[in-house]
C-alpha positions as CSV (number, residue, x, y, z in Angstrom):
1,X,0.0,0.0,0.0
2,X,1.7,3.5,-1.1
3,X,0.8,6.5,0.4
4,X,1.1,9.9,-0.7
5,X,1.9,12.8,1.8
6,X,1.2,16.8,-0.2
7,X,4.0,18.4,1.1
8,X,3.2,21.3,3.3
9,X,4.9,25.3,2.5
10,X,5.2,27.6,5.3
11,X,3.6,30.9,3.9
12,X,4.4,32.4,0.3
13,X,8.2,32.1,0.1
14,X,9.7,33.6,-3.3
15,X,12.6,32.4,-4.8
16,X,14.3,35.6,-5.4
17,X,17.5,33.1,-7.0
18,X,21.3,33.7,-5.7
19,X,24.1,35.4,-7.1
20,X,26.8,34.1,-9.3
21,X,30.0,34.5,-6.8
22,X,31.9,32.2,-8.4
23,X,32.3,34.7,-11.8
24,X,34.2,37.1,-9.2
25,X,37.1,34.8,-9.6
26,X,37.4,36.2,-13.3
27,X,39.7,38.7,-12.7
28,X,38.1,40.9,-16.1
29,X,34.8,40.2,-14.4
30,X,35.7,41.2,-11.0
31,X,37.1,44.5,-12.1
32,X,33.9,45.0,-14.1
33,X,32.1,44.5,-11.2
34,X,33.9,46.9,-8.8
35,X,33.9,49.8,-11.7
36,X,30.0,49.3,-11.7
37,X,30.0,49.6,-8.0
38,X,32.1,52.6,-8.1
39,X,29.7,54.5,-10.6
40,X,26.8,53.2,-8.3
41,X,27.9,54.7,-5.3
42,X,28.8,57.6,-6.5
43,X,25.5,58.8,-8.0
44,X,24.2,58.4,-4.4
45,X,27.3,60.0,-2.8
46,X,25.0,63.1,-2.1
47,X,21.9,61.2,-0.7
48,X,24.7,59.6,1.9
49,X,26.2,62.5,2.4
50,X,22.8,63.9,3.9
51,X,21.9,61.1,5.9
52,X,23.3,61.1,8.5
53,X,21.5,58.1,9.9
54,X,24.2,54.7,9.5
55,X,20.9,52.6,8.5
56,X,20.1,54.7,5.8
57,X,23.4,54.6,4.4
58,X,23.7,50.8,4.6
59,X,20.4,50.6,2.5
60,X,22.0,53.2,-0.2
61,X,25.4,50.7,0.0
62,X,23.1,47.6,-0.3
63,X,21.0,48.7,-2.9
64,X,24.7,49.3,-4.6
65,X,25.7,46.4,-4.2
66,X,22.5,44.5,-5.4
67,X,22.2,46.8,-8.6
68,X,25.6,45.9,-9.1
69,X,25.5,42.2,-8.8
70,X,22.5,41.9,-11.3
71,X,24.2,43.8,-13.6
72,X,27.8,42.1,-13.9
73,X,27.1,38.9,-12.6
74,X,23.7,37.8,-12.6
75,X,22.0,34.5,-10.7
76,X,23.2,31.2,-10.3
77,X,21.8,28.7,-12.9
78,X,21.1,25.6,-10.8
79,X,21.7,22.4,-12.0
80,X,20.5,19.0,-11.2
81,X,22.7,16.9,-13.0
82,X,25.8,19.3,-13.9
83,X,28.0,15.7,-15.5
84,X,25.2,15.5,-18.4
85,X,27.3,16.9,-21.1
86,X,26.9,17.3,-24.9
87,X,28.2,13.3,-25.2
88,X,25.3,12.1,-22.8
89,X,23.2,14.5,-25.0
90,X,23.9,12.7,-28.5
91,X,24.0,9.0,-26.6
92,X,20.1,10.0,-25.0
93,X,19.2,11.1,-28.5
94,X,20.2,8.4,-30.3
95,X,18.0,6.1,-28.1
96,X,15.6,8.2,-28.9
97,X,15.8,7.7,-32.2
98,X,16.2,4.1,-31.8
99,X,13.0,4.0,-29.7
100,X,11.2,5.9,-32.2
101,X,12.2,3.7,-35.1
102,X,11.3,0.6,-32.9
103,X,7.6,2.1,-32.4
104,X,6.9,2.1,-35.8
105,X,7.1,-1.5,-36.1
106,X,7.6,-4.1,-32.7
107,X,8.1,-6.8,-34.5
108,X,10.8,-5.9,-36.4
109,X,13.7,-7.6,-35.2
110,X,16.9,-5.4,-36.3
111,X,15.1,-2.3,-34.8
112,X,14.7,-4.0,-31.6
113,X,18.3,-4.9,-31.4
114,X,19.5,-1.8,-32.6
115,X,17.2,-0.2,-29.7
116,X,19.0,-2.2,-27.1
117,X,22.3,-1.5,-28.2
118,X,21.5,2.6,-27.9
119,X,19.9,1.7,-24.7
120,X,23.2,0.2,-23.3
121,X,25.2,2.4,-24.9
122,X,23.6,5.4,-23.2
123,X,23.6,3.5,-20.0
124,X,26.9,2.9,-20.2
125,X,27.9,6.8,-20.9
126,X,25.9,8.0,-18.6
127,X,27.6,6.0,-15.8
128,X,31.0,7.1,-17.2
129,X,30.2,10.8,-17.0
130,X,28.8,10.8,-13.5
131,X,31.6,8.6,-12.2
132,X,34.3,11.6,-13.9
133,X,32.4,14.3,-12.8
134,X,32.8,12.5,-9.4
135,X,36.4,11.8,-9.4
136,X,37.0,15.3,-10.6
137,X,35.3,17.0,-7.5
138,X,36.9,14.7,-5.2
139,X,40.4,15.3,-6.8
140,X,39.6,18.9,-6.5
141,X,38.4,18.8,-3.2
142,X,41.4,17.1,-2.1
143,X,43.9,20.0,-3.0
144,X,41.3,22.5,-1.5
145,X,42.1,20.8,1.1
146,X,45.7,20.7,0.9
147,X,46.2,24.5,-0.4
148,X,44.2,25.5,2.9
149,X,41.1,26.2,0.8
150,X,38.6,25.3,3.4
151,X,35.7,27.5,1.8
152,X,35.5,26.0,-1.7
153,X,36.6,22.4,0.0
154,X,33.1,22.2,2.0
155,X,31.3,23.4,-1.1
156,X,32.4,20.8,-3.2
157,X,31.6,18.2,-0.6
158,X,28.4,20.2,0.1
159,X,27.5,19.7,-3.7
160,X,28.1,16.2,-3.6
161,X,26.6,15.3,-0.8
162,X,23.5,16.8,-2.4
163,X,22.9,20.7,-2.0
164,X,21.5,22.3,0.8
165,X,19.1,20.0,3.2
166,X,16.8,21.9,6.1
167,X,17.9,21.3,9.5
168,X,14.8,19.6,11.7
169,X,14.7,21.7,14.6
170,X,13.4,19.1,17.4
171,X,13.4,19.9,21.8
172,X,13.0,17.4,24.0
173,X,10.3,18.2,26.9
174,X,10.2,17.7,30.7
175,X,8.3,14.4,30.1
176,X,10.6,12.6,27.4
177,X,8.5,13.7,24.5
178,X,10.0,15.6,21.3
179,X,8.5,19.2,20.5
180,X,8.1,19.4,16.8
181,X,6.3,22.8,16.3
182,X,7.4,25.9,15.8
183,X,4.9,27.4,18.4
184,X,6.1,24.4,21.0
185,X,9.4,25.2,20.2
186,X,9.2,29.1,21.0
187,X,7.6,28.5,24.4
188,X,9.8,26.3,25.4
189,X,12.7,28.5,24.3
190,X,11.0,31.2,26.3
191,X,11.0,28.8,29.5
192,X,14.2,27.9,29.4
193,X,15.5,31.5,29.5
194,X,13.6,32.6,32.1
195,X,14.4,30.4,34.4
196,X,18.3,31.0,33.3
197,X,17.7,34.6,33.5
198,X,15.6,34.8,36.5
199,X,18.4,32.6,38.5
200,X,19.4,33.5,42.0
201,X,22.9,35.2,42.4
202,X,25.8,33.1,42.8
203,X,27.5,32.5,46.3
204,X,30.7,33.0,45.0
205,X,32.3,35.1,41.9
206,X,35.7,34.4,39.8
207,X,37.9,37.9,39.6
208,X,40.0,38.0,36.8
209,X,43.0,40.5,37.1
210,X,44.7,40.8,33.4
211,X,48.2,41.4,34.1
212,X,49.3,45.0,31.8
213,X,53.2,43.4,31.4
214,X,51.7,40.2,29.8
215,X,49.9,42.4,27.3
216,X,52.6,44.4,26.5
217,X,54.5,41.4,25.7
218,X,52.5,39.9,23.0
219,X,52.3,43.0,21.5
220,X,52.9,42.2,17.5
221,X,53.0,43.8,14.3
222,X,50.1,44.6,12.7
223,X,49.2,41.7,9.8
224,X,49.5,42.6,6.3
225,X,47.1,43.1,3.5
226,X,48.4,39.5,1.9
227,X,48.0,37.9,5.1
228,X,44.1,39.0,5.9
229,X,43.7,37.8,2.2
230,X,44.6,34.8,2.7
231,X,43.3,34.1,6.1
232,X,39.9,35.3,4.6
233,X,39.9,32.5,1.9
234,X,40.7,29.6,4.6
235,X,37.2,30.8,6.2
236,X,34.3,28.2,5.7
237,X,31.8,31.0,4.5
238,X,34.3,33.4,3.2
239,X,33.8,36.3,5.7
240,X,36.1,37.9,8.4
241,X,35.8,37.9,12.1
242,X,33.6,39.9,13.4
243,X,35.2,43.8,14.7
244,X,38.3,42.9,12.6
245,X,39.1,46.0,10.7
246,X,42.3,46.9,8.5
247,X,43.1,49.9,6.0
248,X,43.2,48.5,2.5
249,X,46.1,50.6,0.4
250,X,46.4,51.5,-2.8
């Protein structure tokens, strides 16, 4: 007995696509990109100027950077099977063909054969392509790995492993029993910090005294431009600590 189960969506989520990154890496493209910035920000240099207000400017330097990234790089073209190449292309349309042929008449022998050959054949290339497109991201991932490219090393295995999956979000209640709902959830969340919150003072407390000649010892010289760079590419999500600030120059 097979059951089907309509698959419930949480209110009326558009899919407003994501960005292309990866083109960045084009170094022609990339310097496209940040000349369209430049020209952006600059016809709203004024309206920045007068506000005076820092979330007002963030939404004139995120509109910039939105109107700039549809401009130069456009959205991400999704694939589901990005190894079917022109070759698996000609070997699915020649079964095709073969198929159609063998419709035309069943009982024709040397169309039947001919229709199991393309079916194997196509099989057969299929298999091939999937298993190089494989090998190739493993290979790939594997000197991520070794050049300290953690980033595009958990995306590869990310992609492999099959895309983006939603985390179930489960809480266990006083009884034993598993909270499931989001309104369940958000009470029990609520719970849990009052009574952390709400929690009598402590008996004792630690002091911690930083000692000033330990801190003048470590002082260090500050990291260069090449440095941050690279530290910034060994992140998972490509993005910097956060309060870590540095002057770019010229």
């Amino acid at each position: 007995m097979k059951v089907k189960i309509k698959k419930y969506k949480k209110g009326n989520l558009t899919n407003k696509g994501r960005t292309d990154i990866n083109k960045l890496k084009d170094k022609q493209i990339c310097k496209e990109y940040v000349e369209c910035f430049q020209n952006i920000i600059k016809s709203k240099q004024l309206d920045i100027e007068r506000n005076l207000n820092v979330d007002k400017t963030w939404e004139h330097v995120k509109e910039s950077i939105n109107e700039a990234s549809t401009k130069v790089l456009g959205k991400k073209v999704s694939k589901t099977k990005p190894w079917f190449n022109t070759i698996c292309e000609e070997a699915v349309q020649r079964r095709k063909l073969a198929r159609q042929e063998l419709l035309i008449d069943t009982n024709n022998e040397v169309t039947l054969r001919r229709f199991r050959t393309r079916q194997k054949e196509a099989s057969k290339i299929l298999r091939c392509e999937k298993r190089k497109y494989v090998q190739n991201i493993l290979e790939t991932a594997e000197l991520d790995y070794k050049t300290h490219r953690t980033r595009d090393m958990y995306k590869r295995v990310n992609d492999l492993r099959g895309g983006y999956k939603k985390k179930e979000r489960f809480l266990i209640d006083d009884d034993g029993s598993l909270i499931t709902t989001s309104e369940e959830l958000a009470k029990k969340w609520a719970s849990y910090f009052e009574k952390l919150l709400n929690c009598e003072e402590p008996n004792e407390t630690f002091n911690f005294n930083f000692n000033q000649e330990i801190k003048e010892s470590q002082d260090c010289e500050e990291p260069t431009l090449e440095e941050i760079k690279l530290q910034i590419n060994m992140l998972k999500n490509n993005k910097s600590p956060e309060r870590m600030t540095f002057n770019q120059s010229s």
